[in-house]
C-alpha positions in Angstrom: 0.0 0.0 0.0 1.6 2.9 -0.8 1.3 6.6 -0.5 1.7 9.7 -2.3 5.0 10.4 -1.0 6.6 6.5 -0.4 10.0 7.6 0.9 8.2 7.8 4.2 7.9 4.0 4.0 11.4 3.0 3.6 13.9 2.4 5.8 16.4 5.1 7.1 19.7 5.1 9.3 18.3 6.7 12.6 21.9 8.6 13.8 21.0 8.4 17.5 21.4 4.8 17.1 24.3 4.7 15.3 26.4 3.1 17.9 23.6 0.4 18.7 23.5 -3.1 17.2 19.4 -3.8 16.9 18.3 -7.2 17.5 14.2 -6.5 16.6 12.1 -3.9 15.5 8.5 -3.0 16.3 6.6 -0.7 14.6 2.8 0.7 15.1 1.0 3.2 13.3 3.1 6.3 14.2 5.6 5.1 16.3 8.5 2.8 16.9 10.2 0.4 19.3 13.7 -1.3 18.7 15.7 -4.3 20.9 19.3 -3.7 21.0 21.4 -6.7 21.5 21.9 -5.8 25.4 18.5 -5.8 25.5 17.9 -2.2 25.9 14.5 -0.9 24.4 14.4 2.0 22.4 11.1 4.3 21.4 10.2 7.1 19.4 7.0 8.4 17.3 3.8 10.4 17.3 2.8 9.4 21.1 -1.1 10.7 21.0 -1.9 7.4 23.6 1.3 7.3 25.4 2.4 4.6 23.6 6.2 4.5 23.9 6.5 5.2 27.6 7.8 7.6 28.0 5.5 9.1 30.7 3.4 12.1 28.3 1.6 11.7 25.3 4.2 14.5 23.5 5.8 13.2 20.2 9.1 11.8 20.6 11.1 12.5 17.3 14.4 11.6 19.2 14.9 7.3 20.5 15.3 7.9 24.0 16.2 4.5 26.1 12.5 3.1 27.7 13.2 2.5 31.8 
């Protein structure tokens, strides 16, 4: 299913994570999750529900590490 502007469905380097090796990847409707392979949990995205955890419902554009 595509879109009228498909770039925004392909992947992309994120450079916050540059230095992390990513096991998994989760990915919902505006928002994203990834497993490093120390099994630290990144998140980032849109937020409306509070669905990274990261305590608001603010958009999170940068990965910040989920406690």
């Amino acid at each position: 299913i595509g879109s009228k502007d498909d770039s925004y469905h392909k992947p992309t380097l994120n450079e916050y994570l540059n230095n992390e090796f990513v096991i998994d990847i989760s990915c919902g409707g505006g928002h994203s999750l990834v497993l490093t392979n120390y099994g630290e949990v990144y998140a980032w995205g849109s937020n409306k529900r509070g669905h990274i955890g990261n305590s608001c419902n603010d958009k999170q554009l940068i990965p910040f590490k989920v406690k």
